[in-house]
N, C-alpha and C positions, 0 to 999 in steps of 0.2 A: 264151752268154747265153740265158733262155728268159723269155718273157714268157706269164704268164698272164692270160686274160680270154676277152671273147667276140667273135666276129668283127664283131659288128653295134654293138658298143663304138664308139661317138666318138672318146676318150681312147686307146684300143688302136689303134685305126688312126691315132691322129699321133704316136703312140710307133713305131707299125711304120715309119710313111713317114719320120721325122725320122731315125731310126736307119738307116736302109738310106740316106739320100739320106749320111748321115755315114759311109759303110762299115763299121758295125758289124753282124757276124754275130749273129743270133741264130733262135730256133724259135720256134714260134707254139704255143701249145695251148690250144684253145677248153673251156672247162671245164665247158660245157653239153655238147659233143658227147662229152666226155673226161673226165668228172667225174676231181677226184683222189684218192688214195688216203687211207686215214686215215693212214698215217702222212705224206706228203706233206701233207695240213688240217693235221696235229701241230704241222709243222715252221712254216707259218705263221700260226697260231692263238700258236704258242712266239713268232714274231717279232714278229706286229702285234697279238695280244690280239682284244679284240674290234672295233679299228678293221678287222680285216678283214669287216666286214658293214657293208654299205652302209643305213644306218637310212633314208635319205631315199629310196629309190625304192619306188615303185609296190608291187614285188614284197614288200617289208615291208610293207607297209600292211594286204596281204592277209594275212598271214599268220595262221592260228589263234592268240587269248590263248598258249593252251599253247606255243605255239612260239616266239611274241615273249620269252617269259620264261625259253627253254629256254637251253643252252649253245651261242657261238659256232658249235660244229663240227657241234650238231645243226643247227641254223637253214639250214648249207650241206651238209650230206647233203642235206638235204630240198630246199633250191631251191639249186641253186650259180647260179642268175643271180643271188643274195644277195650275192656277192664284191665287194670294192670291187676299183675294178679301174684301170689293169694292175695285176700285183705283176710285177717285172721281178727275175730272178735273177741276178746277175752275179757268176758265182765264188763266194763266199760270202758278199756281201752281198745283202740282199733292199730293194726299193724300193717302196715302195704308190703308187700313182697317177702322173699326169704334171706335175708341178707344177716351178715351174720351179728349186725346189732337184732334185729328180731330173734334168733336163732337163740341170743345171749336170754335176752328178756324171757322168753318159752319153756326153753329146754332147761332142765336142773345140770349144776356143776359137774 
């Protein structure tokens, strides 16, 4: 399992703490320190569209006209604190945020 986001994430760190108190294995990758690849943006840009950019933070607000209007995968080149966050990888399914349908699917009974 690999969870992406950022360390200083709320959401990301009680996805970390819930899943490791559950014994589930998984890696951390900070996507600020570790931006990801275009084809790794592809793969989740292909999954969650453009629900993967988080419209309601800060970091949108600032963004140049030009950039607000640009494509998904430009918008997280340019700022990856743009990501909605976690996306949590599990085998081949992909999950956006911690909500408590993902929380169902993750965590055991």
């Amino acid at each position: 399992m690999m969870i992406y986001g950022l360390n200083t994430c709320g959401d990301c760190q009680k996805a970390r703490k819930a899943l490791e108190a559950a014994g589930r294995e998984f890696s951390f990758r900070d996507v600020r320190a570790d931006p990801l690849s275009e084809a790794e943006l592809g793969v989740l840009i292909g999954e969650f569209g453009d629900q993967l950019v988080d419209r309601k933070s800060n970091d949108w607000r600032g963004l140049s006209d030009w950039l607000k209007h640009s494509e998904a995968e430009d918008q997280l080149a340019a700022k990856p604190k743009l990501m909605a966050r976690p996306v949590i990888q599990d085998g081949d399914t992909y999950y956006l945020g911690w909500t408590e349908a993902v929380q169902k699917a993750l965590l055991p009974e």
